[in-house]
TORMARNU-587566 format. One record per residue (C-alpha): residue number from 1; residue in one letter; chain; x negated, z, y. Coordinates in steps of 0.25 Angstrom, whole numbers, plus 5000, padded with zeros to 4 digits. Example, Ala and Ser with C-alpha at 12.3 -4.5 7.8 and 13.67 -1.06 7.14 Angstrom:
<pamis>
 num residu chaine    x    z    y
   1      A      A 4951 5031 4982
   2      S      A 4945 5029 4996
</pamis>
This chain:
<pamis>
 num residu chaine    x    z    y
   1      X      A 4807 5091 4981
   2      X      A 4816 5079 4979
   3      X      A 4831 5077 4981
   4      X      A 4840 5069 4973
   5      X      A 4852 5064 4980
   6      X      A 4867 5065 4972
   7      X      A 4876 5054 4974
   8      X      A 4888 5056 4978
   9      X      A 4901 5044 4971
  10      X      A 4909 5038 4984
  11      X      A 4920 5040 4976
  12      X      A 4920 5058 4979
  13      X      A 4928 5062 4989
  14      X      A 4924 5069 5001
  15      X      A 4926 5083 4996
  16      X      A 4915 5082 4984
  17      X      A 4906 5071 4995
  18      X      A 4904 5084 5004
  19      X      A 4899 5091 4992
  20      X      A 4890 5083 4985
  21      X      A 4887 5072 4993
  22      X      A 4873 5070 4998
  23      X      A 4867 5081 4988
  24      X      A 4852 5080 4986
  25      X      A 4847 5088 4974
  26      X      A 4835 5095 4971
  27      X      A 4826 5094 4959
  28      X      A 4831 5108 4958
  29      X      A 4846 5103 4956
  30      X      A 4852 5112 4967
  31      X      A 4868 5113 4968
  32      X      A 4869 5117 4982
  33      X      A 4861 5106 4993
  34      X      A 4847 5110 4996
  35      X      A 4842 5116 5009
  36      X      A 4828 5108 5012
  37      X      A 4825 5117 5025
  38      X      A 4814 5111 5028
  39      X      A 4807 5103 5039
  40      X      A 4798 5094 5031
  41      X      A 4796 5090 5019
  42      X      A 4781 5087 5010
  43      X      A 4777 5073 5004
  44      X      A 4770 5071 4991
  45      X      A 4760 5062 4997
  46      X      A 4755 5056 5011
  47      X      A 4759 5044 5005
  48      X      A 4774 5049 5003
  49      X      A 4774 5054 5018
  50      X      A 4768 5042 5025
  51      X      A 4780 5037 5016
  52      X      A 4791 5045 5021
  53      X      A 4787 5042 5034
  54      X      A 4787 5028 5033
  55      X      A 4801 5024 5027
  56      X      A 4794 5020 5012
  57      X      A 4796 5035 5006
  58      X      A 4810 5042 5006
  59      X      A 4805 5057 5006
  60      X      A 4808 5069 5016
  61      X      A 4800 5071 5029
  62      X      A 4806 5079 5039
  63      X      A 4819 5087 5041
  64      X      A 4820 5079 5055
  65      X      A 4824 5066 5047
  66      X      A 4829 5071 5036
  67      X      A 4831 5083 5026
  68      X      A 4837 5085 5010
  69      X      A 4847 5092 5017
  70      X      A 4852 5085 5028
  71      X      A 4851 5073 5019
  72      X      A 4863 5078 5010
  73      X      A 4871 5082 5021
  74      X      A 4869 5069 5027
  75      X      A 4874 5061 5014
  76      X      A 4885 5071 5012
  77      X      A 4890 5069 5027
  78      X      A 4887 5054 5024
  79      X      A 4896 5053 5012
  80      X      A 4908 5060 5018
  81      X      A 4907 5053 5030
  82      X      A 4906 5039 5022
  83      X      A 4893 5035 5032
  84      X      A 4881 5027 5026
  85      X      A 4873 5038 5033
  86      X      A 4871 5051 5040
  87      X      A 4862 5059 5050
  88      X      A 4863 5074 5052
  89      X      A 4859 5083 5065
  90      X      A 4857 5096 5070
  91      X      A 4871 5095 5077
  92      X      A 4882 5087 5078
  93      X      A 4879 5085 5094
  94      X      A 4865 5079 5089
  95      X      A 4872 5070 5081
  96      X      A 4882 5066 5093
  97      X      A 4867 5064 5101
  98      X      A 4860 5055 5090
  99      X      A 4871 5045 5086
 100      X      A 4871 5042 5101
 101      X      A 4856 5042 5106
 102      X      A 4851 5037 5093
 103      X      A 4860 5024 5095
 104      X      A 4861 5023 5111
 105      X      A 4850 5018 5120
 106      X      A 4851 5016 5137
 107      X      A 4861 5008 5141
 108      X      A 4870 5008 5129
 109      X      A 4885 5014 5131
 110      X      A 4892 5024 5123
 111      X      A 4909 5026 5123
 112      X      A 4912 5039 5120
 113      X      A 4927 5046 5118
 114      X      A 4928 5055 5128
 115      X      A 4933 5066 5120
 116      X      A 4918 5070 5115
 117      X      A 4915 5084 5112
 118      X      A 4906 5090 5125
 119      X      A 4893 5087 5120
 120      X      A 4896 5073 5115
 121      X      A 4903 5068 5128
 122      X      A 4891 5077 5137
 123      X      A 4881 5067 5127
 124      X      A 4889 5054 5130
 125      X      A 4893 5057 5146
 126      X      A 4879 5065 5150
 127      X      A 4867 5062 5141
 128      X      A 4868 5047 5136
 129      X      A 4868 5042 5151
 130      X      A 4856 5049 5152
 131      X      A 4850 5039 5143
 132      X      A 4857 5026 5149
 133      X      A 4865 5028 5139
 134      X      A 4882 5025 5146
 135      X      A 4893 5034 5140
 136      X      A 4908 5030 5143
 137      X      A 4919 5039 5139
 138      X      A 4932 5035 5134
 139      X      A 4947 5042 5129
 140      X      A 4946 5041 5114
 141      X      A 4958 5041 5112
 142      X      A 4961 5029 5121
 143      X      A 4958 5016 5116
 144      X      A 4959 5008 5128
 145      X      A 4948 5015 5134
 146      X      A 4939 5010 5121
 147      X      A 4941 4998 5120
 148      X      A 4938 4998 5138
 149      X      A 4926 5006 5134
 150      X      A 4920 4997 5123
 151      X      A 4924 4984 5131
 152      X      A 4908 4986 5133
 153      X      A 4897 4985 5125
 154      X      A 4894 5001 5120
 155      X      A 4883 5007 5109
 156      X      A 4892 5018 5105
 157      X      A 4905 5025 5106
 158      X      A 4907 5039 5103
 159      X      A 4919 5046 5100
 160      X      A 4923 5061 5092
 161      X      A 4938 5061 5086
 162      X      A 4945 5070 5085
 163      X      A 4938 5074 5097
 164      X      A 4934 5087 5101
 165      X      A 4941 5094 5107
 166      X      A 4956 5086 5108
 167      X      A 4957 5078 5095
 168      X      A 4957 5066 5102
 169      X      A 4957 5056 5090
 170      X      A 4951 5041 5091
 171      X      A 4952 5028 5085
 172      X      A 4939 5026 5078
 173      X      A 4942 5013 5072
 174      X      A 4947 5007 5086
 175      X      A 4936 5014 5093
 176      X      A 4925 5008 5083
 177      X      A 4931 4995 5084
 178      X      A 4929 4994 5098
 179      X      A 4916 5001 5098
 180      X      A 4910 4992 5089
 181      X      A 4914 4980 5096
 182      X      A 4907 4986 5108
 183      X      A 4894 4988 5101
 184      X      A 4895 5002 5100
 185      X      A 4894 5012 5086
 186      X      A 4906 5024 5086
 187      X      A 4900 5036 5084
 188      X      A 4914 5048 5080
 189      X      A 4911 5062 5081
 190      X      A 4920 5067 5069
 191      X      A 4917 5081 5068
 192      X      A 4932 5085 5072
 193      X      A 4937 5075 5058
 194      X      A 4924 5077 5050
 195      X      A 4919 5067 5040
 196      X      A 4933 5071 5030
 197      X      A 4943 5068 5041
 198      X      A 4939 5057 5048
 199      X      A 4929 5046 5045
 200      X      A 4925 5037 5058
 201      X      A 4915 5029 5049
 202      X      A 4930 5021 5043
 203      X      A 4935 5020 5058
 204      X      A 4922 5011 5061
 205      X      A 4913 5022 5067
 206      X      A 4900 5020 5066
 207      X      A 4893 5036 5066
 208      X      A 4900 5047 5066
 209      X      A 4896 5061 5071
 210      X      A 4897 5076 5066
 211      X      A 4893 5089 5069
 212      X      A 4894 5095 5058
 213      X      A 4892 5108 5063
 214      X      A 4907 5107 5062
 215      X      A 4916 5105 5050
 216      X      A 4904 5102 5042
 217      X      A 4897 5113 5043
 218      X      A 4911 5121 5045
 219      X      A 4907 5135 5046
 220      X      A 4900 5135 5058
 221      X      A 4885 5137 5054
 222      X      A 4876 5126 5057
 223      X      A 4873 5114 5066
 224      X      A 4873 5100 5061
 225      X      A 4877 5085 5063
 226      X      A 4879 5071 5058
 227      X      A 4879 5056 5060
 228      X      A 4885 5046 5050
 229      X      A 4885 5032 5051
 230      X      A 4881 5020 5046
 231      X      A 4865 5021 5038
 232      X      A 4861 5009 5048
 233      X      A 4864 5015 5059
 234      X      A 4860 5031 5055
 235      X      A 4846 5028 5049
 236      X      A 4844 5017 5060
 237      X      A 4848 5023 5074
 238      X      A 4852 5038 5070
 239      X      A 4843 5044 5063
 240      X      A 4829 5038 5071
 241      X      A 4836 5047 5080
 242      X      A 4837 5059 5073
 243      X      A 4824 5058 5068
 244      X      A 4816 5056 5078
 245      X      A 4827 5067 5088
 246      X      A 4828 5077 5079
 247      X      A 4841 5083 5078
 248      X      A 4840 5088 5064
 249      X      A 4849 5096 5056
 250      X      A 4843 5106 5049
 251      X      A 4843 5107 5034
 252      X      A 4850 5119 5034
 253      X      A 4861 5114 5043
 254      X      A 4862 5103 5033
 255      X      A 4863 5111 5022
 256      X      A 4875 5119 5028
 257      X      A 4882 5106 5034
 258      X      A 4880 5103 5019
 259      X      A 4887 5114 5013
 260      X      A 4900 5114 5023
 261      X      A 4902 5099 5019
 262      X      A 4907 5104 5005
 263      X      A 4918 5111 5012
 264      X      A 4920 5101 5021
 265      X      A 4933 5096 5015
 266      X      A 4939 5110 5012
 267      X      A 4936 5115 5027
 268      X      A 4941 5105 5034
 269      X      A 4953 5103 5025
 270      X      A 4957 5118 5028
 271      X      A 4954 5115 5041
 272      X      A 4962 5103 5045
 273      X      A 4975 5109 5038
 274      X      A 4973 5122 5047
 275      X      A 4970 5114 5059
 276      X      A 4984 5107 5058
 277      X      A 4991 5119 5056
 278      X      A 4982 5125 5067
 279      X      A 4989 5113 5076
 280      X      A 5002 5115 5071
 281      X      A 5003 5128 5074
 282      X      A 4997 5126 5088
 283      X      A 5006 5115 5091
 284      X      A 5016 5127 5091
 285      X      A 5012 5137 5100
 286      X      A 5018 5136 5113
 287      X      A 5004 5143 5119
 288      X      A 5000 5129 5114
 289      X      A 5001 5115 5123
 290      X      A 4995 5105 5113
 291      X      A 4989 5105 5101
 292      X      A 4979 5094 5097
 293      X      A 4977 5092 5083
 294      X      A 4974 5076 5076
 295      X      A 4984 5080 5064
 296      X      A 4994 5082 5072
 297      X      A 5006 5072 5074
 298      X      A 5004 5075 5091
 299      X      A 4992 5073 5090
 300      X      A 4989 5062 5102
 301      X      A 4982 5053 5091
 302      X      A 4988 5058 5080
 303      X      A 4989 5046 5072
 304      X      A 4977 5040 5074
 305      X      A 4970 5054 5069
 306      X      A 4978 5051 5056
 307      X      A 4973 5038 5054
 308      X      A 4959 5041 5058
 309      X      A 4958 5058 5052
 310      X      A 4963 5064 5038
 311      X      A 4966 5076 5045
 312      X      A 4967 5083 5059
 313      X      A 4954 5092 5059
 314      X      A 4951 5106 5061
 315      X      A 4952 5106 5075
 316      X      A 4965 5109 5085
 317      X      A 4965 5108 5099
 318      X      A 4978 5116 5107
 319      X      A 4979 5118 5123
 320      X      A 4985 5131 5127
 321      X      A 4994 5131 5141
 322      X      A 4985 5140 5151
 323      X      A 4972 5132 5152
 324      X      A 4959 5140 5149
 325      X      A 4963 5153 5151
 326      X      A 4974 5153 5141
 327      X      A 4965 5144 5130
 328      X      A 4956 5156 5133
 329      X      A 4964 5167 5129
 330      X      A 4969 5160 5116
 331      X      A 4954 5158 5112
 332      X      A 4951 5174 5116
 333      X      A 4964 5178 5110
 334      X      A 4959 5172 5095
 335      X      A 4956 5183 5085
 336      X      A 4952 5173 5071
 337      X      A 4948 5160 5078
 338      X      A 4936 5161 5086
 339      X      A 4929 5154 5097
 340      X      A 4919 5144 5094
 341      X      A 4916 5128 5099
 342      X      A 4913 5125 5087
 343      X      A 4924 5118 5077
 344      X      A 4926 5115 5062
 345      X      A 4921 5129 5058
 346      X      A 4929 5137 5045
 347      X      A 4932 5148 5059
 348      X      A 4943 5143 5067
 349      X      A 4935 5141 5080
 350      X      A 4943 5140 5094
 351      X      A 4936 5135 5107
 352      X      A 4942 5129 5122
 353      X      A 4934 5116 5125
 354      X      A 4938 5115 5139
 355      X      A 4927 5128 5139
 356      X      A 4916 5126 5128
 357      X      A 4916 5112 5121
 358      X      A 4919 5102 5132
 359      X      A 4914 5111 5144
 360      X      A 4904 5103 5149
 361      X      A 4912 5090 5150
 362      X      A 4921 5094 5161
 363      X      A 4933 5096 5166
 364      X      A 4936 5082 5169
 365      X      A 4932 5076 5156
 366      X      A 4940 5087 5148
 367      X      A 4952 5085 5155
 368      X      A 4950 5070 5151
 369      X      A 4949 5075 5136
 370      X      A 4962 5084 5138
 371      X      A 4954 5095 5136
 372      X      A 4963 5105 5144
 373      X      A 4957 5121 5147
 374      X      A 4968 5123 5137
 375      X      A 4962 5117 5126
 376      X      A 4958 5125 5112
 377      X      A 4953 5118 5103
 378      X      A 4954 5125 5087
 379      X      A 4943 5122 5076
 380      X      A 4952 5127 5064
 381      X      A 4945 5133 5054
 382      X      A 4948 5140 5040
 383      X      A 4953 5152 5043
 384      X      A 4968 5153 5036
 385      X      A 4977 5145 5045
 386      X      A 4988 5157 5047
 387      X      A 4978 5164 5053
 388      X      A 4972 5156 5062
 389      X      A 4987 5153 5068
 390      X      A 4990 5169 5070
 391      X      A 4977 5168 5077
 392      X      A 4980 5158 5086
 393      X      A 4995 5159 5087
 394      X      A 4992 5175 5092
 395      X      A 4980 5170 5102
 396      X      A 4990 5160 5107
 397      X      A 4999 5170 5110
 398      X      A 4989 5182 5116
 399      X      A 4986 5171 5125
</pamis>
């Protein structure tokens, strides 16, 4: 069977890229993208196989290096994201893991922000020094401590914004500029802005990261993640990698991440304008200390997040007076938000970092990140808005 890519005019805007972008269709003509759930794939010949295998013959070979498939979510990712080129995986932590190890070697240095989630600061301060591999951590948010840190030769610089879970939000263009002179590439984790709110590639980053077990996805179903950049650099050092590592999404993953792109646009723009209202409405509760939301005029880096984003996002984070037991008693108190670490699902989903997602990096470092025993953070779903208000505004009160 034989698939014909469609092309897909610059000139469409995002909306009608994340449908029909990347679209490879049968001789059978179907409307909806096909599902190739398969591990391997027949040749006509030996000939066409020792070809495939040697570079001369483009043909399907393995779903380890590639797959119908996950070859249209890669190109529709690709397109949205403006990257010459794209890689998925089975997860957005595997995508986090190759762009570093397929790039670092002993003896190279990375500069990280330290507002990383858990696993991605546990990765840069606990598993690269294993290797030789030097990590150095740094406020985001604080230029000086940049521009101190890549005063010295560095492969690589790593940095999420907003970040997770305090919003924090950083100058990509400043950070790249001073990245690149240092020799280093600028990985952004852009899962809290997605590909439609924030684009890093334009502010001088070099790959950017997603789970898209997030909004992508958006309903809370399947695994998956990506790595965009330039086509040097993904066919050349990424994807060796994943090749020959094998962190592969499955076809069917692909197929779902696939069909929560066409939504894409819709979700996150119901989303985002709940969000705000969700910070407003926060920012008035006198069970509430601070609210911590990008849109916001309070918000610590409020106008750079207006230069860099075209919107706030779907997450809010608030810090209740009374430490742990009283974030606890909100959280239990909820009837229509649930509790979940996961974010950027159509369920309103509730968690307390201090307990679940930044666990593991201690006390000390969390009090660092402002990450208080007080600290909720709120992934905004698409429930209506009113009623996620009563919900909160009555669990806030109970407490």
């Amino acid at each position: 069977m034989t698939t014909t890519p469609t092309t897909t005019p610059p000139s469409y805007r995002p909306a009608t890229r994340l449908v029909h972008a990347g679209v490879r269709r049968s001789e059978h003509g179907e409307t909806a993208e096909a599902l190739y759930l398969t591990s391997g794939f027949v040749y006509d010949s030996a000939e066409q196989a020792e070809g495939t295998f040697s570079g001369s013959v483009e043909h399907y070979q393995y779903t380890r290096f590639a797959n119908p498939t996950i070859t249209m979510l890669e190109a529709r990712l690709a397109a949205i994201e403006g990257a010459q080129a794209c890689r998925a995986t089975a997860s957005g932590m595997a995508a986090v893991h190759a762009t570093l190890l397929s790039h670092l070697k002993t003896g190279d240095r990375v500069v990280a922000s330290r507002a990383l989630f858990g696993a991605c600061h546990w990765i840069v301060s606990t598993l690269l020094p294993r290797y030789g591999i030097r990590g150095e951590f740094v406020d985001g948010t604080d230029l000086a401590e940049w521009r101190n840190a890549l005063a010295r030769p560095a492969q690589l610089v790593l940095l999420e914004t907003p970040s997770n879970p305090m919003l924090d939000i950083v100058d990509i263009r400043a950070v790249a500029a001073l990245a690149h002179e240092a020799g280093a590439i600028v990985a952004v984790d852009n899962v809290f802005a997605t590909p439609l709110l924030q684009r890093p590639l334009e502010f001088g980053a070099d790959a950017i990261i997603y789970s898209c077990t997030k909004h992508i996805d958006g309903q809370g179903r399947v695994l998956g993640g990506a790595v965009l950049g330039s086509r040097e650099w993904i066919d050349g050092t990424l994807y060796p990698f994943l090749r020959n590592t094998g962190p592969s999404l499955s076809p069917f993953n692909a197929w779902v991440l696939l069909k929560g792109l066409e939504t894409l646009v819709l979700r996150l723009d119901a989303g985002c304008r709940a969000a705000a209202a969700m910070a407003d409405f926060l920012a008035t509760r006198r069970e509430v200390s601070r609210v911590w939301y990008p849109a916001r005029a309070d918000h610590p880096q409020a106008a750079l997040a207006r230069a860099q984003m075209s919107a706030g996002g779907t997450v809010v984070t608030f810090e209740v007076s009374g430490g742990k037991a009283a974030a606890f008693r909100v959280m239990n108190a909820l009837r229509l938000i649930v509790i979940s670490n996961n974010l950027g699902d159509s369920k309103s989903l509730i968690t307390h970092p201090a307990t679940t997602t930044h666990l593991r990096i201690g006390a000390e470092e969390r009090a660092r990140l402002g990450i208080t025993d007080g600290v909720i953070r709120l992934s905004v779903g698409l429930e209506d808005v009113e009623d996620l208000m009563d919900d909160l505004g009555q669990a806030l009160a109970a407490a």
